[in-house]
C-alpha positions, 0 to 999 in steps of 0.5 A: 142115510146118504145119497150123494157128495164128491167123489173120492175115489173109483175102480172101473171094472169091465161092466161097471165102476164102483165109485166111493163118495164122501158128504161135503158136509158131514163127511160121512162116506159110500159107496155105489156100482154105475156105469158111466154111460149116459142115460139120454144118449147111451154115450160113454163118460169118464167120471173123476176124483172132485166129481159130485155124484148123488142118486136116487132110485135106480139113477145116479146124477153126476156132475163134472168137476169143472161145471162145479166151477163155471159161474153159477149153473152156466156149464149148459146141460152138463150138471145131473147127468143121469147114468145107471145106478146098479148098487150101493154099499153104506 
């Protein structure tokens, strides 16, 4: 089962986005329902394509593309960002 890998794609819609994944790795793929508002503030992000996202009960971690290429986990706070979980689909 998977739990995690880059974002290859998403739809927004009104009250969620469904984002499709892929394993880095395996290539396997899937798909999920977020919302993209953070779980520690309740402010709103902008997920995009390059993006890592992995989750685990009813949250899902994300992590920007550019903190992906800062030197080592040097991008502060912005890596693992919880937002919402609301579904998945393999």
């Amino acid at each position: 089962m998977m739990v995690g890998g880059v974002i290859i794609g998403f739809v927004r819609h009104a009250t969620h986005t469904l984002v499709h994944v892929q394993d880095p790795t395996y290539g396997d793929t899937c798909s999920l329902q977020i919302q993209e508002q953070r779980r520690d503030d309740g402010s709103t992000v902008a997920i995009n394509i390059g993006d890592m996202l992995w989750w685990q009960g009813l949250d899902a971690m994300w992590t920007p593309g550019w903190c992906k290429v800062a030197s080592g986990r040097g991008c502060g706070t912005e890596w693992d960002i919880h937002l919402p979980r609301l579904g998945y689909s393999h």
